[in-house]
C-alpha positions as CSV (number, residue, x, y, z in Angstrom):
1,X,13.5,-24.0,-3.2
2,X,12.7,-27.7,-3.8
3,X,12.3,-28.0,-0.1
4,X,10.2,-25.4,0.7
5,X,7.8,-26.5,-2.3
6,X,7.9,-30.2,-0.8
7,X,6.8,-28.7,2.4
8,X,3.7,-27.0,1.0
9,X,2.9,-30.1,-0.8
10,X,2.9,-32.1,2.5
11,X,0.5,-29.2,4.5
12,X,-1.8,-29.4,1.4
13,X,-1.9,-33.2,1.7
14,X,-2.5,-33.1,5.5
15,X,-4.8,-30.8,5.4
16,X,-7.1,-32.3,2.7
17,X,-6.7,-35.9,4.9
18,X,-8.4,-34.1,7.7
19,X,-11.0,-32.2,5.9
20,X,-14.8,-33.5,6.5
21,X,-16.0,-35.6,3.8
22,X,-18.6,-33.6,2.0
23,X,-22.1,-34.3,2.7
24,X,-24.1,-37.0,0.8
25,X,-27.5,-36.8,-0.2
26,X,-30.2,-38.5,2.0
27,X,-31.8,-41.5,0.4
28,X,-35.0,-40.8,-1.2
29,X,-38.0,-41.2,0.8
30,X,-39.3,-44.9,0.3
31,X,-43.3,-45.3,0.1
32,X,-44.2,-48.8,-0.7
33,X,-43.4,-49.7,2.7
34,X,-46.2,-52.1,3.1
35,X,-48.4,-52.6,6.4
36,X,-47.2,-56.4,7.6
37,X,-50.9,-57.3,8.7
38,X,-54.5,-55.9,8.6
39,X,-56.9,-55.7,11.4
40,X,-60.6,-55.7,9.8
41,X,-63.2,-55.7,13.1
42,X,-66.5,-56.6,11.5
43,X,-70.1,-56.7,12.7
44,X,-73.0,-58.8,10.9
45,X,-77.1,-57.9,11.7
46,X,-79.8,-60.2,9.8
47,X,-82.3,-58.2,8.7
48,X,-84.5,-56.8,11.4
49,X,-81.0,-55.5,13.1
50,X,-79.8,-58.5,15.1
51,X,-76.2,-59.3,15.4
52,X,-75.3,-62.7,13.6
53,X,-73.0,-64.3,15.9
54,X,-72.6,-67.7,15.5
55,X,-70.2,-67.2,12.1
56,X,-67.2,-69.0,11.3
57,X,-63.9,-68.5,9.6
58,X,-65.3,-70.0,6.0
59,X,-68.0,-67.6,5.9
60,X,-65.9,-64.4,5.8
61,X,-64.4,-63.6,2.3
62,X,-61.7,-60.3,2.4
63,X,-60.7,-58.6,-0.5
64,X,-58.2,-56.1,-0.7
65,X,-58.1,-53.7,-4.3
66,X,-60.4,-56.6,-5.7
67,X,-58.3,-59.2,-4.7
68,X,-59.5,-62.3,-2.3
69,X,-57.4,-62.6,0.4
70,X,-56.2,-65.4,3.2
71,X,-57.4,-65.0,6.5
72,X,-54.5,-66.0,9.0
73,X,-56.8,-65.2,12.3
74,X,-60.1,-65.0,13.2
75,X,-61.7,-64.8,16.8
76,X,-65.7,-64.2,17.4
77,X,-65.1,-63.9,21.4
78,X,-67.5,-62.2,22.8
79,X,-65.4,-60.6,25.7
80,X,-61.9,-59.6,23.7
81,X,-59.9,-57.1,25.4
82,X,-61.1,-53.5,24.7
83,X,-60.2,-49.9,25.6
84,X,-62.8,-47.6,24.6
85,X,-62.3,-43.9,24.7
86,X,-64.9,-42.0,25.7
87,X,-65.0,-38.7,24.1
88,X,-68.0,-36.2,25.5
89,X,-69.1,-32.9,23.8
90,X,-69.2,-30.1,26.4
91,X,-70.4,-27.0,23.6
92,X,-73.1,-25.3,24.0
93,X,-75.0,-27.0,21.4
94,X,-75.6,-29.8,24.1
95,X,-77.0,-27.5,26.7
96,X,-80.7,-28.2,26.1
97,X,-80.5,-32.1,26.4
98,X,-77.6,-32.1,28.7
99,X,-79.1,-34.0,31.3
100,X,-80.4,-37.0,29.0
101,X,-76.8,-37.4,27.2
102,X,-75.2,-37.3,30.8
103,X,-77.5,-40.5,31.7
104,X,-76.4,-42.0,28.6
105,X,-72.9,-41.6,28.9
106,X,-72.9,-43.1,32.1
107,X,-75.2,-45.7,30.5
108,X,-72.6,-46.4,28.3
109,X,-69.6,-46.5,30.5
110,X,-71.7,-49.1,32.5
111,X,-72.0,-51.1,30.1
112,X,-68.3,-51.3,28.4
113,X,-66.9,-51.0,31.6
114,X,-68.3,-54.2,33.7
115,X,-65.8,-54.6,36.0
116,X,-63.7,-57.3,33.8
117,X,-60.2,-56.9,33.5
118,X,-60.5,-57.3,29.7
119,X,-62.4,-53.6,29.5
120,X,-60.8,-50.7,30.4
121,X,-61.4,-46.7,29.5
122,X,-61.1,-43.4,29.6
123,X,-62.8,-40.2,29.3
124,X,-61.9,-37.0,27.1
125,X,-64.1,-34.2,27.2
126,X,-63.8,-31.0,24.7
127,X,-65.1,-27.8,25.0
128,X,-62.8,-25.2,23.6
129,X,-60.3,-27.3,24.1
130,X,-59.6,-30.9,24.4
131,X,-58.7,-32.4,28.3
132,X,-58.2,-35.6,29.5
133,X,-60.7,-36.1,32.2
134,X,-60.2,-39.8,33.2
135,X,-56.5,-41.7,32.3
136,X,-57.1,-45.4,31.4
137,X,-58.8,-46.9,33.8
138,X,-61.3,-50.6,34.2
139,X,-63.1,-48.7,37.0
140,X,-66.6,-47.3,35.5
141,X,-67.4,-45.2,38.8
142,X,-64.4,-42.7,38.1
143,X,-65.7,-42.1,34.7
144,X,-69.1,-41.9,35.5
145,X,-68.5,-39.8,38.7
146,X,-66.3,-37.4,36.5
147,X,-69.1,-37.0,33.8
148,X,-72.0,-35.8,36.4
149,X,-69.7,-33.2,37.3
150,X,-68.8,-31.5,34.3
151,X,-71.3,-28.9,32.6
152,X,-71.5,-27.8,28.7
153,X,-70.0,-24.4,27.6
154,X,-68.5,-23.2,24.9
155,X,-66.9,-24.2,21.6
156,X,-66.0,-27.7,20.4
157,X,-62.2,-29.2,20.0
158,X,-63.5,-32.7,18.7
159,X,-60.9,-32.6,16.2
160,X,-58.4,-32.5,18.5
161,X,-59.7,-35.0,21.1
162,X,-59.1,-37.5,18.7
163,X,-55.8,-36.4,17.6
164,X,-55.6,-36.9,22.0
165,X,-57.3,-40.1,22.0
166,X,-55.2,-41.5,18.9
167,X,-51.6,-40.3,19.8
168,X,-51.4,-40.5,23.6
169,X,-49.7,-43.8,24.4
170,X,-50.6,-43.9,28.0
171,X,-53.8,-44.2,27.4
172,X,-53.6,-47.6,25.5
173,X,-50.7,-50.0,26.2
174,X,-49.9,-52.7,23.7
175,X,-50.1,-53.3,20.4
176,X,-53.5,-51.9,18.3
177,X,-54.2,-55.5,17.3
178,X,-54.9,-56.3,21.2
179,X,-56.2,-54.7,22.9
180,X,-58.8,-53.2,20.5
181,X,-59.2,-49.5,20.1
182,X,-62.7,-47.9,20.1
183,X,-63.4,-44.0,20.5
184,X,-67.2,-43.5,21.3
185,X,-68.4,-39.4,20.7
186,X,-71.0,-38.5,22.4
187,X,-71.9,-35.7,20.7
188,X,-73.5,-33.6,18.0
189,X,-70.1,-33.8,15.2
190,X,-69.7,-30.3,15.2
191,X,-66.0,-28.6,15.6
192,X,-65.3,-24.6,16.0
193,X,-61.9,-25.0,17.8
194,X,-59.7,-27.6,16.4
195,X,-56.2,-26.9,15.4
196,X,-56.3,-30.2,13.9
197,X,-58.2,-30.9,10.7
198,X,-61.0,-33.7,10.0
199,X,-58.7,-35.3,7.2
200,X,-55.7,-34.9,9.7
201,X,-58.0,-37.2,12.5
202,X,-59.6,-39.6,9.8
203,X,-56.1,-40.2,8.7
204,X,-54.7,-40.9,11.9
205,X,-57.2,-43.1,13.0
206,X,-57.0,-45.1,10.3
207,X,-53.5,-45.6,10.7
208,X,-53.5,-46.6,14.3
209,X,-56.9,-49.2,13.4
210,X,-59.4,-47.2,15.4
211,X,-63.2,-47.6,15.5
212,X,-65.2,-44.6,15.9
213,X,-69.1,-44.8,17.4
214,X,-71.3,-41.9,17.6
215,X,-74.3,-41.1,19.9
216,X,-75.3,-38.0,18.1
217,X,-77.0,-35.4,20.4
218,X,-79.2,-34.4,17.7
219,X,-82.2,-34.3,19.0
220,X,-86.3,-34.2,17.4
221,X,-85.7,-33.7,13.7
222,X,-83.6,-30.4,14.5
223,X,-80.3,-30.0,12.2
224,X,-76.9,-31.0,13.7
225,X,-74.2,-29.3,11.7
226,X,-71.8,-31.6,12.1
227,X,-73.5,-34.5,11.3
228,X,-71.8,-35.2,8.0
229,X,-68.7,-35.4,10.4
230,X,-69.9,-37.3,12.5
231,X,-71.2,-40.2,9.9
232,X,-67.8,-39.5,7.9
233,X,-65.4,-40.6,11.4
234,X,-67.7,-43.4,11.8
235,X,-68.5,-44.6,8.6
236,X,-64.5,-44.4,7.0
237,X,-63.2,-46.8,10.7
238,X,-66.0,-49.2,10.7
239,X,-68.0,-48.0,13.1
240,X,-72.0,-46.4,13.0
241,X,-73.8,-43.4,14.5
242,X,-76.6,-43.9,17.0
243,X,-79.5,-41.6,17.4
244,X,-81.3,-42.0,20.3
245,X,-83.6,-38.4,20.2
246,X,-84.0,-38.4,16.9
247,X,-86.7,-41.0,16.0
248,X,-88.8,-40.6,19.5
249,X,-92.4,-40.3,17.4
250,X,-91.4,-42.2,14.7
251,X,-93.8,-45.2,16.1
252,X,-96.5,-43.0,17.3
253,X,-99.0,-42.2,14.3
254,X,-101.6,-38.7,13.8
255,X,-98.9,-36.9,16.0
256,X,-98.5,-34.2,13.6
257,X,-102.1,-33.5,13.0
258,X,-102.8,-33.0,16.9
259,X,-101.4,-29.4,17.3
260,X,-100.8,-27.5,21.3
261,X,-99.5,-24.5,22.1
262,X,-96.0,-26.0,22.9
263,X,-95.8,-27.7,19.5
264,X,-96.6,-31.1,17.9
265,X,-95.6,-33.9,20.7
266,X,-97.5,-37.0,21.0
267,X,-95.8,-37.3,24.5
268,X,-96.5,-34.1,26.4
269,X,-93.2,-32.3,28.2
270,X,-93.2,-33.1,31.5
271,X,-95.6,-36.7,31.6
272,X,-94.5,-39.8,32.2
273,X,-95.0,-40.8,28.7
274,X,-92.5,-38.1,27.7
275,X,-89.9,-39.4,29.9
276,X,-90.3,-43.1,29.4
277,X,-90.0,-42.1,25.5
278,X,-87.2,-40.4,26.0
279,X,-85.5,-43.3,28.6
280,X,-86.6,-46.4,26.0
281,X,-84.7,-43.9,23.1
282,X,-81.2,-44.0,25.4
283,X,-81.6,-47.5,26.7
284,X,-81.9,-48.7,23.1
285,X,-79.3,-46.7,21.6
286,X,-76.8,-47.3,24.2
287,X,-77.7,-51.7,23.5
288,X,-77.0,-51.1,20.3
289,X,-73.3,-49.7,20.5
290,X,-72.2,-51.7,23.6
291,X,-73.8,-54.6,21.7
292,X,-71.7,-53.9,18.5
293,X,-68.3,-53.2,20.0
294,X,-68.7,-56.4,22.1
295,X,-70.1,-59.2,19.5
296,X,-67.7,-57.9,16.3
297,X,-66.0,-60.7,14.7
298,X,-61.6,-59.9,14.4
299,X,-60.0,-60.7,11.5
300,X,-56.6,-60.3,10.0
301,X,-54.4,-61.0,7.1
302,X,-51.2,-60.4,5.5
303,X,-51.9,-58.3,2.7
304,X,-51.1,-60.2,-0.8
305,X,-51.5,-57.4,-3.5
306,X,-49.5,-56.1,-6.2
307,X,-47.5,-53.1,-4.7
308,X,-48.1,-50.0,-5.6
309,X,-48.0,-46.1,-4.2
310,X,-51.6,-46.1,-4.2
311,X,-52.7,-43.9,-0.8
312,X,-55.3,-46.3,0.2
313,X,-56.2,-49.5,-0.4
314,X,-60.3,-50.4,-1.1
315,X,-61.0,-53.2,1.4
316,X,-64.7,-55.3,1.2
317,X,-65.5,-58.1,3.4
318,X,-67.9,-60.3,2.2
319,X,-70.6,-63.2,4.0
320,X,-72.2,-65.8,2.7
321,X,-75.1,-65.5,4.0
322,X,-78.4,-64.3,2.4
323,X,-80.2,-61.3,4.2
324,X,-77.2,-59.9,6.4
325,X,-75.9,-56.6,6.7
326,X,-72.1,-56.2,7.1
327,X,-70.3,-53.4,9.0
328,X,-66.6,-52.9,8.3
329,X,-64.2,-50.2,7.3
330,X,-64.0,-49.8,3.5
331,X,-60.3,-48.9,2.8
332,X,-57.0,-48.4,4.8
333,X,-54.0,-47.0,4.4
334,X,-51.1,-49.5,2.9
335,X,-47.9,-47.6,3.4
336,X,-46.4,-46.3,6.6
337,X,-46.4,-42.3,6.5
């Protein structure tokens, strides 16, 4: 009897020895893991719109949540390396201009695109859904050829193109501090067939320290219902909105007291006048973005602020300078997701 009760004992204990421990709990998820650097790409005009480009270091002040902080880089080169996605509307909303916004998305890709091994790009278009058109590339003629080809129709994916442009790693090697990333819509902001949400994309690009341009295709005072996207992606990364049919007659005076049958223009359809309006609107719109993206001043630093679980951070830059205007992203996103 003793024995037998012995053996059970030792089966019991052998048994237990081989069990699985049980299962422990994860560790809690950790949110004040703090960003190790900030990249702030800012631009400076004077006051007729000029960029200000002769700055130095000691004329920048950064202040993250209200507290001054210490620039460890700074670089004004004009040429830093860049890869600039190019993100064209194909909706239907675009059919009545399309041939204007075609020239100035070529425009633009000529200009970003020079040739120099610093610039590279690539080109997403988005209809009702998003498709990359042209991989990374520092050849502007297979953009450019690919975007006479392509005709508007359709709803818009923007929201997803940028989820594209953002998340794709092919199409931008390295790190995000260098080479730069800059997404340029060409576009009126609207989106009918995203799965992704404008919050989602904001978010994101945030995170990954994109700059977003717009050259709206909103055209003679008429409403663009996505505008207030459009300024919002822009606006919250840094970057501006350009719009180069919007404010054709805003130099010509009396036009809207000399009424035609075909409506209020002071440069009648189909003139030279009309065209050359329409050409000086595109050339100076597309000046003003390749301008900006190529003359912004970089500057980092290693974030020195109480931590906290706060979502975003408030970020300001600051010159001292009387008269200037300064372009920069107002808040970013401390902790890693």
């Amino acid at each position: 009897m003793i024995i037998r009760l012995l053996a059970g004992a030792l089966a019991v204990s052998l048994l237990l020895a081989q069990a699985p421990a049980p299962p422990t709990e994860p560790p809690p998820y950790e949110i004040k893991t703090q960003v190790e650097e900030v990249v702030v790409p800012v631009t400076v005009t004077d006051e007729k719109g000029r960029f200000v480009n002769n700055l130095d270091a000691s004329d920048f002040r950064i202040f993250d949540e209200g507290k001054e902080q210490k620039v460890v880089y700074f670089s004004r080169e004009r040429n830093q390396p860049v890869v600039v996605g190019f993100l064209l509307d194909l909706s239907n909303t675009n059919r009545l201009h399309w041939d204007k916004f075609q020239e100035a998305a070529q425009d633009l890709v000529y200009n970003l695109l020079p040739g120099d091994k610093r610039f590279s790009g690539y080109l997403i278009t988005y209809g009702d859904t998003a498709e990359l058109a042209v991989n990374t590339t520092q050849d502007s003629e297979l953009i450019m050829d690919r975007i006479r080809k392509v005709k508007p129709g359709g709803s818009a994916a923007l929201f997803d193109a940028i989820y594209m442009a953002c998340t794709r790693r092919s199409l931008v090697q390295g790190e995000p501090i260098e080479p730069r990333r800059v997404l340029i819509i060409i576009g009126d902001g609207h989106d009918s067939a995203s799965n992704k949400s404008l919050r989602e994309v904001l978010e994101l690009a945030q995170r990954t320290w994109v700059t977003i341009y717009g050259m709206s295709t909103r055209a003679f005072g008429f409403e663009a219902q996505g505008d207030s996207n459009l300024q919002k992606l822009c606006g919250e990364t840094g970057g501006r909105v350009e719009y180069p049919l919007e404010d054709l007659y805003k130099d010509v005076s009396g036009y809207l007291s000399t009424p035609s049958d075909e409506g209020n223009y002071a440069y009648k359809v189909g003139t030279g006048g009309y065209a050359a309006a329409l050409a000086r609107g595109i050339y100076t719109s597309v000046a003003a973005l390749a301008g900006e993206i190529t003359t912004q001043y970089i500057l980092r630093y290693q974030p020195n602020v109480p931590e906290s679980t706060a979502p975003i951070h408030d970020l300001k830059v600051i010159v001292n300078l009387p008269g200037v205007t300064v372009h920069s992203r107002p808040y970013y996103y401390p902790a890693k997701p």
